[in-house]
C-alpha positions in Angstrom: 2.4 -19.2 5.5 0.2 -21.7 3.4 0.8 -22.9 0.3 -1.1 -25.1 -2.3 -0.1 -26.5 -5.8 -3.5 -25.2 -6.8 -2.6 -21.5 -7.3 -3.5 -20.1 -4.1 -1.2 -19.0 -0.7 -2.0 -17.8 2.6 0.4 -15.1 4.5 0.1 -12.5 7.3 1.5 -9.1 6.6 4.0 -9.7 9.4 5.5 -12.7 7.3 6.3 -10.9 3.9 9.9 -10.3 3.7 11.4 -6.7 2.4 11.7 -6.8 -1.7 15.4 -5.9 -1.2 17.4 -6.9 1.8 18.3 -3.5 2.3 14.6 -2.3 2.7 13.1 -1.3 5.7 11.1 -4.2 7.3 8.0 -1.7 7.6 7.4 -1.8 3.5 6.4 -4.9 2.5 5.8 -5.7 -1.8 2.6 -7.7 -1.6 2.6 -8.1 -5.3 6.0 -8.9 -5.4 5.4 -11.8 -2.6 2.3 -13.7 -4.1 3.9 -13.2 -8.1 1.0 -11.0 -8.9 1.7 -9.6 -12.1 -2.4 -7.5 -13.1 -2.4 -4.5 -10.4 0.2 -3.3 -7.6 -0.5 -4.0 -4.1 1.5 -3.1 -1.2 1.4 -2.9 2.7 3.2 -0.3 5.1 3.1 -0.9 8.9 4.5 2.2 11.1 3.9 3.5 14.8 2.3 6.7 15.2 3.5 9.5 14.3 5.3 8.3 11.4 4.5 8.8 8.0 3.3 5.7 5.8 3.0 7.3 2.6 4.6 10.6 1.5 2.7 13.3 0.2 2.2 12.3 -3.7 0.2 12.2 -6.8 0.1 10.0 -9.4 -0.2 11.6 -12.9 2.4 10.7 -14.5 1.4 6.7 -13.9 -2.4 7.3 -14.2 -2.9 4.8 -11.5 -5.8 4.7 -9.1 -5.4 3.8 -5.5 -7.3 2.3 -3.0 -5.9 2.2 0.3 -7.0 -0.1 3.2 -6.4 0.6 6.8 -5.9 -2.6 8.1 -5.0 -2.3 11.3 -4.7 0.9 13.6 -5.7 4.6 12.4 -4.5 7.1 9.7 -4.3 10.8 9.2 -4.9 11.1 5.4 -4.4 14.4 3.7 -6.2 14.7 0.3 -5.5 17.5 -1.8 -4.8 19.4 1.6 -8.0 18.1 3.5 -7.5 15.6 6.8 -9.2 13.4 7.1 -8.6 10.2 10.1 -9.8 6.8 8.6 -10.0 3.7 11.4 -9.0 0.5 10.8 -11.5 -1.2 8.2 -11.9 1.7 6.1 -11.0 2.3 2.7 -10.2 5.9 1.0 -10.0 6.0 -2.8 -8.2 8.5 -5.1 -8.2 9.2 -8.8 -4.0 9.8 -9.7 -4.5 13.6 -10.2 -5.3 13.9 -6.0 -2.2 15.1 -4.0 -2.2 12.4 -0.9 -0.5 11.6 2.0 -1.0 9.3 5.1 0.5 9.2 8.3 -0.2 6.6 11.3 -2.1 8.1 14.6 -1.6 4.9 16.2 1.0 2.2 17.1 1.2 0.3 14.9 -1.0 1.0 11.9 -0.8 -1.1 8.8 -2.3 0.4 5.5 -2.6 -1.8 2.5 -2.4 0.5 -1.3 -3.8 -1.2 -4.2 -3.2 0.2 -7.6 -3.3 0.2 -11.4 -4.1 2.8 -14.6 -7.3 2.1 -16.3 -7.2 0.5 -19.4 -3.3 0.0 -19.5 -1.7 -3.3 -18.8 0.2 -3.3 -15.1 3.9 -2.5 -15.2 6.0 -3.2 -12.0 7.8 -0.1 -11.1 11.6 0.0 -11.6 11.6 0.2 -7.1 10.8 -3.4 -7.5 12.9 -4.6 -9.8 
């Protein structure tokens, strides 16, 4: 990792530590990591077969995702359509979209951004 008194640090996914010792090493708090404190950002890296992110929705936070394949590939099902996403592509949902994404090959790393429009970012009590 790089760091620099300016503001700025430089990390690969494989460095970030667990928030909690007693996490799985596969979940990584990206947010937590770097101090960001304006939108939640986190990174899951699994084999396939496994699933990255359960099946979910996010009404009751209003928050938006965007989710990255990094690395590998991804089965994403989207209010009950699949759909596979390589690595470098993106898939966007609005909170109300049931979704859920599971790795189709070994290892697959998907990165989730989020945050509720127009409402100031509050960490999640997971991360706390």
């Amino acid at each position: 990792m790089t760091a620099s008194a300016n503001g700025w640090r430089v990390a690969d996914v494989a460095e970030i530590p667990p928030i909690k010792p007693d996490w799985p090493t596969t979940w990584k708090s990206v947010r937590h990591f770097f101090g960001i404190g304006g939108f939640g950002i986190n990174a899951v890296t699994k084999d396939a077969g496994e699933v990255l992110i359960p099946s979910h929705d996010e009404t009751g936070s209003g928050q938006q995702e965007l989710y990255f394949v990094h690395a590998g590939e991804v089965e994403a099902t989207l209010d009950g359509e699949q759909v596979r996403v390589a690595a470098g592509g993106f898939i966007s949902c609005e909170p109300a979209v049931n979704r859920k994404f599971e790795s189709t090959a070994s290892p697959t790393t998907l990165l989730v951004v989020g945050g509720a429009t127009g409402k100031v970012y509050e960490v999640g009590p997971w991360e706390q």
